[in-house]
Each structure stands twice: as structure tokens, then as C-alpha cells.
N, C-alpha and C positions, 0 to 999 in steps of 0.2 A: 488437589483442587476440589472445591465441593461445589457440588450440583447446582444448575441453570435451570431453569424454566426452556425447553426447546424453543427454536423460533423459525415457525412455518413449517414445523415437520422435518425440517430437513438434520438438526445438529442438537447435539446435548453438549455446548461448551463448560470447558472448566470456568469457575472464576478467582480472580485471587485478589485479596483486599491491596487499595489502592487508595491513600490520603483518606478520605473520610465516606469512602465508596468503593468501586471496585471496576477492575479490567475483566473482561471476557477471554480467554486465553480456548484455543483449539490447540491439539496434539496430537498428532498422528506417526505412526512408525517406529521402528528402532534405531540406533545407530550414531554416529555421531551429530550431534545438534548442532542443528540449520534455522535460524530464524527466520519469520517470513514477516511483511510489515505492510500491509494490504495499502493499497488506494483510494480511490473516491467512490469507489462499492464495496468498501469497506470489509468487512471478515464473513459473509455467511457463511459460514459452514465447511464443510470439507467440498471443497470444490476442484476442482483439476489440479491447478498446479499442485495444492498442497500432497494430492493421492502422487502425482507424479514425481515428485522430490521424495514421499516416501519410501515407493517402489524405485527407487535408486539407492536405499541403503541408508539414508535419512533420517533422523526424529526431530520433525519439523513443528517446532514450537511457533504459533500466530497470534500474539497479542494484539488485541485491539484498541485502537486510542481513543481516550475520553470523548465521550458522547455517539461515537462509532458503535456497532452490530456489539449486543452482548454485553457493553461497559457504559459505566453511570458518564451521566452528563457531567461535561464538562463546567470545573468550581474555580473559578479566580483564572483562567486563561485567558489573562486579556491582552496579552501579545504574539509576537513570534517568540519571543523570549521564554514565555509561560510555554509556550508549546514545547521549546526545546526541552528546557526544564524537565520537561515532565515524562518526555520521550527519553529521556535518560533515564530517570528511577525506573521505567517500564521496563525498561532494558533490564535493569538489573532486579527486580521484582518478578520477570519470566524468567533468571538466570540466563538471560543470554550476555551477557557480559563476554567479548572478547568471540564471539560464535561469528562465524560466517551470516553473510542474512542477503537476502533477498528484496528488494521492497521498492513498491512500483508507484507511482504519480506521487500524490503528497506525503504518500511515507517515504519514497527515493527523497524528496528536499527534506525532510524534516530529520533522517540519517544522514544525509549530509550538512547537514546544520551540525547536529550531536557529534559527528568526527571532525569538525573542526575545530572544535573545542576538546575533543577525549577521543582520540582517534584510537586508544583502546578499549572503547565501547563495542567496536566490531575486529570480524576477522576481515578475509575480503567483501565486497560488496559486489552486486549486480542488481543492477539500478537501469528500472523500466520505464522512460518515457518520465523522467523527474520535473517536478517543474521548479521554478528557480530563477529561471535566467529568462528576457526580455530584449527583443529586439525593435524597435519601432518601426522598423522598415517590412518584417515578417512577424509579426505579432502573436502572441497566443490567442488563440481563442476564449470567449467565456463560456462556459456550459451551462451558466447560470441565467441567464437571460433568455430563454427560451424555453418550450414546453419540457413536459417528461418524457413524450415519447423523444423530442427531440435528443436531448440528451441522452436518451440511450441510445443512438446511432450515435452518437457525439464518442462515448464511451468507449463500445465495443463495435470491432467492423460487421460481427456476427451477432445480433441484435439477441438468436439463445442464451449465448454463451454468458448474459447479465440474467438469465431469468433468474435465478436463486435472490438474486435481490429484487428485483421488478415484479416478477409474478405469483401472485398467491393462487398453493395448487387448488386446485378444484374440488378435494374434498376437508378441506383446513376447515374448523370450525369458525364459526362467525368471532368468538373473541381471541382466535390466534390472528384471526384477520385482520383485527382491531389491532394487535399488537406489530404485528407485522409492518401496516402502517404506520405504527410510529416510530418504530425504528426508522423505518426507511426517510423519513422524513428529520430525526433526529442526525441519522450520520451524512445525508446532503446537507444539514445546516453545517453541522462541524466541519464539513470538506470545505464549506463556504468560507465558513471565520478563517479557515487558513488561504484561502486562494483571490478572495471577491474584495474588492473589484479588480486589483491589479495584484499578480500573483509576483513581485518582484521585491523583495525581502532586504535586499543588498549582498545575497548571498555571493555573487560571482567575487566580493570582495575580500571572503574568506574561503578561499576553495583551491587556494597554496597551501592551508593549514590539511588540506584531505591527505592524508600520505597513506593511507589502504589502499590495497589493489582494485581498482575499480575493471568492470564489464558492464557497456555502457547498450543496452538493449531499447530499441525500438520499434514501433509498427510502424508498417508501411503507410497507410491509410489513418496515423492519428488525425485528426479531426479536430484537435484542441492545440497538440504544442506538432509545431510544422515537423514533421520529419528532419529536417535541417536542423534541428536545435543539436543531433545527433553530434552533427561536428563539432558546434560552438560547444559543446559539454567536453566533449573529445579536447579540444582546446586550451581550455580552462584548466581542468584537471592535472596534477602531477603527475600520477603515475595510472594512466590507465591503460590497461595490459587487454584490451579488445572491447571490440566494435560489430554488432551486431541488426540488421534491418529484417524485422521480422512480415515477413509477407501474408498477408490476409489479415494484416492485427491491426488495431483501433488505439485509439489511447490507451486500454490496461489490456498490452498484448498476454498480460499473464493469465486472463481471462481468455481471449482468444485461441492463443497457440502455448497450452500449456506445457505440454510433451516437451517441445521446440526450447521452451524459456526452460524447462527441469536440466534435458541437454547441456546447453549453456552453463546453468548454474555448478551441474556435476564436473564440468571439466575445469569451471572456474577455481569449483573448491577443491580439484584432486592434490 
């Protein structure tokens, strides 16, 4: 992988050329490879989970998706289609082809979009608070129509636990700061083209095609997709071998309670 520009001090990600641009790829540890496939805070850096999946024996590869922390904006995505699309060359452009993976809010739907078509894309999965499925009666929330600070309690139950993406440290130079903001502002748009205004895909209607072993991880305290959605995913699914409600966690409990989701994932993949 050749060298990144850090962002905000905190990470020196790899990148690896991607169609006529490039993904921002982090990688950490040794061991057998574990994919991790971030949220709607996108990839800064080595942040908890990914140290906690390493310190379990791990080489946790995190590609980041078009227009997301680290990788060029997003070229010709003009559906869900293009999304998938594109989340499968990813796939096989970080080698994880056929790896175990991890992957929380719109990376959990957009891996389960890719396995319904290539369910040899992944090994098992564990899938954090995915969005996807739609009920009208218990609805998702939007994160999008409201402030910044709002959405970050919207995010995380522990309003820290997003600083690597939210806050610029205090001694960052004025044009990391400059940069900093635009990423942050480039991968809330990208979260957006996949979720806003109604995040409901038609995915429940392809999710007899998931035949990997799913572990189906949520916060107690999501704020966007109800807690409930737990079981309707539970439901839907063919084969999912556990069910987990993570306490103290917000929408991306992989931010929250990363130990807790590492846990999880290690017993999923043993």
C-alpha cells in the first residue's frame, strides 16, 4: 500500500488504486484476516474495534467506501446497484474475498446486498445495527435532518466515543483542519446517497439469498434504527447463528462497546 496524507493526526492509512481513484485501506495485526467495513463514521483511523479484533489474533483489514475517510469520491454511483457493484470489487481489491468481516450500519446493508448475489464474497458476517429493512409502524429514524451535534448523539450513546471523526485535536494545524472538514463532510454525504431519504432498498426481498452465518449485533440505545429491528433482521435471515443487544451502545455500537462487539466477532469467527 503506498502512503496517505494522515488525517487529523490520528492515522497514516494504506491506499490501494480503485477504478480511476483510490480506497483508503487501515491494517492492523497479524493473523488470520478479518474484514472490517465501517458505518456512517466512516474509517478514521485505528479506533477501538479495529485495536480490539487485532489484540485477539486478527489482521484486520478496513477498506473504506467511495467518498468515505481516506478514498476518492465517489464516480458514476448512481444507485444501490452502483453501490453494490462497487462494494464487491472492494472486496476483492483489499483481498478479502471469502474473509470473515465485520461491518456495521450501511456497510452491515451494503454486505448484505453483496451476499445476496456472491455469498462467497464473505466468510461469516456480524452485522451491527444494519439498515435495510423498514417498518411503518416503528420506523427508522433520519440522522439527516437535524444538526451535527444532533447526530452525534443520534450515532453514538457515548458522544466520545465519535470524537476521531467529530473533533479536531487541539493542536492540528489550520490546514489539517481544513482537511479534516472535508472529509467529514464528504463521508456524511456518501452515508447520505445510500440512506436519505428513505433507507429501504427492497433489500428484505433478497435476504433468502444470505446463506453465511450471520451474528446479528445491536445497541441498546440506537437512536436511528429501533432496537426492535433486531428481531425483524433475526426473522428474515436464513441462517443466523446469534443474537446479541449491546448495552450502553447507540447506532455504531462498534464505536461504543468495542471490546464487547471484538468478543462477539472472535467467537463468531472461531
Amino acid at each position: 500500500m503506498s502512503g496517505a496524507t494522515p488525517l487529523a493526526g490520528h492515522f497514516a492509512p494504506g491506499t490501494l488504486p480503485f477504478r480511476d481513484g483510490h480506497v483508503g485501506v487501515v491494517e492492523l495485526g497479524e493473523g488470520p484476516a478479518v474484514g472490517y467495513l465501517h458505518g456512517m463514521l466512516g474509517n478514521p483511523g485505528v479506533h477501538g474495534v479495529l485495536e480490539e479484533l487485532a489484540a485477539a489474533g486478527h489482521r484486520v483489514v478496513a477498506p473504506s467506501l467511495p467518498g468515505f475517510t481516506g478514498s476518492s469520491e465517489p464516480d458514476g454511483l448512481r444507485n444501490l446497484h452502483d453501490w453494490v457493484v462497487a462494494t464487491s470489487e472492494i472486496v476483492d481489491v483489499a483481498g478479502l474475498a471469502g474473509a470473515p468481516l465485520v461491518a456495521s450500519s450501511v456497510g452491515a446493508m451494503l454486505a448484505l446486498e453483496v451476499a445476496a448475489v456472491r455469498p462467497e464474497a464473505f466468510g461469516p458476517l456480524v452485522l451491527i445495527s444494519p439498515f435495510g429493512l423498514w417498518d411503518d409502524d416503528d420506523p427508522v429514524a433520519d440522522p439527516f435532518g437535524t444538526t451535527l451535534s444532533v447526530q452525534r448523539a443520534m450515532l453514538t450513546d457515548d458522544t466520545e466515543a465519535s470524537a476521531a471523526f467529530f473533533d479536531d485535536p487541539a493542536d492540528l494545524p489550520a490546514d489539517m483542519v481544513v482537511e479534516h472538514g472535508v472529509h467529514r463532510y464528504l463521508t456524511r454525504t456518501a452515508a447520505a446517497q445510500l440512506i436519505w431519504p428513505l433507507p429501504e432498498w427492497g433489500l428484505a426481498e433478497r435476504l433468502h439469498r444470505v446463506t453465511n452465518p450471520v451474528t446479528l449485533v445491536h445497541g441498546a440505545k440506537d437512536r436511528i434504527i429501533p432496537v426492535s429491528y433486531l428481531q425483524r433482521w433475526a426473522d428474515a435471515l436464513p441462517n443466523v447463528v446469534g443474537t446479541h443487544v449491546l448495552d450502553d451502545a447507540g447506532h455504531q455500537g462498534d464505536f461504543d462497546q468495542p471490546a464487547q462487539v471484538a468478543r462477539i466477532a472472535a467467537a463468531a469467527f472461531a
